[in-house]
N, C-alpha and C positions, 0 to 999 in steps of 0.2 A: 688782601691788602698787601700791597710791597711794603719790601724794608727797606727804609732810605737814611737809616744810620750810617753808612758808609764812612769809609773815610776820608772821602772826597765832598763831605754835604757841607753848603755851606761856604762852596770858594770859587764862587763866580766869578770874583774879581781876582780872587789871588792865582787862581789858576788860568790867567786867560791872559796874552800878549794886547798890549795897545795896537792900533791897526798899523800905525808902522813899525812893529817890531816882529808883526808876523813874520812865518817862515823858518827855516830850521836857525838854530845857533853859531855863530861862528869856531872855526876847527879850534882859534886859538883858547878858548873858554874851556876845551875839554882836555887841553894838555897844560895846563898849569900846574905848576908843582908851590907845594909849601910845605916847610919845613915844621918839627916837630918844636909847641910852644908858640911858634905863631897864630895869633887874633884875625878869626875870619867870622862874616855876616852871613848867616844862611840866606841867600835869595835864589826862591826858586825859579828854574825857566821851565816856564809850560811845556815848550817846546822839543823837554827832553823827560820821559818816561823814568827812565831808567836810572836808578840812585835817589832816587827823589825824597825827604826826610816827611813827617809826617807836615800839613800845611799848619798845627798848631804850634811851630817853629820857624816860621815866615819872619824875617826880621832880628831872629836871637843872634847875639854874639854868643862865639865861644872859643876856645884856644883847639889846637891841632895836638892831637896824643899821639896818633901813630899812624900807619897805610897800612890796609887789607885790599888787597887785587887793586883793581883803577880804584877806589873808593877810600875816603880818607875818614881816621876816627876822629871824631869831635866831640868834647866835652861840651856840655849845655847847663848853665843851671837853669831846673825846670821846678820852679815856686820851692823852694828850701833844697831841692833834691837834686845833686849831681847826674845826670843820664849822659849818657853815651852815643851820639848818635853815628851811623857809617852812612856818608855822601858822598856823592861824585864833584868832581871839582865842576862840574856846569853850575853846580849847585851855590857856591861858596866863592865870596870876594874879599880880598884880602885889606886889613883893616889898614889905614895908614895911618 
C-alpha cells in the first residue's frame, strides 16, 4: 500500500493554474523586491517549484523579516505560533 501523506495531498485546486494562467510565470514576479516590515500574502504559483512554502499557508498574511539568497524570510502566525517561513518572491504579493 503507498503512502499518500505527502506534502502535496490534498491540493488539487491550490496547486493547479486556471486554464488561462497556464504556462511559466512572468520574469517580473521573480524580481520583486520588499523591504524588511512590509505586509505580503503568500500565493502560490504552481508554475514555479522552487521556494515554494508549505500549501497549508495558501492565503496567510505576514510581514518580511529579512532575505536569505533569492528567498525572503517571512513571519506567519500559524494558530498562536509565530513560524518563519523562507519563500521566493513568485510566491508572495505585496499588501496594499
Amino acid at each position: 500500500m503507498p503512502n499518500s501523506k505527502g506534502e502535496r495531498k490534498n491540493t488539487r485546486d491550490k496547486l493547479s493554474n486556471s486554464v488561462r494562467e497556464r504556462g511559466t510565470s512572468p520574469p517580473s514576479k521573480a524580481v520583486q523586491e520588499f523591504d524588511d516590515g512590509d505586509k505580503v500574502h503568500v500565493s502560490i504559483d504552481p508554475s514555479v517549484p522552487e521556494g515554494r512554502p508549505h500549501p497549508k499557508f495558501q492565503g496567510r498574511t505576514g510581514k518580511v523579516v529579512g532575505k536569505q539568497g533569492r528567498a525572503f524570510q517571512i513571519e506567519v502566525d500559524d494558530i498562536g505560533k509565530d513560524k518563519t517561513l523562507f519563500v521566493r518572491p513568485q510566491h508572495l504579493v505585496k499588501q496594499e
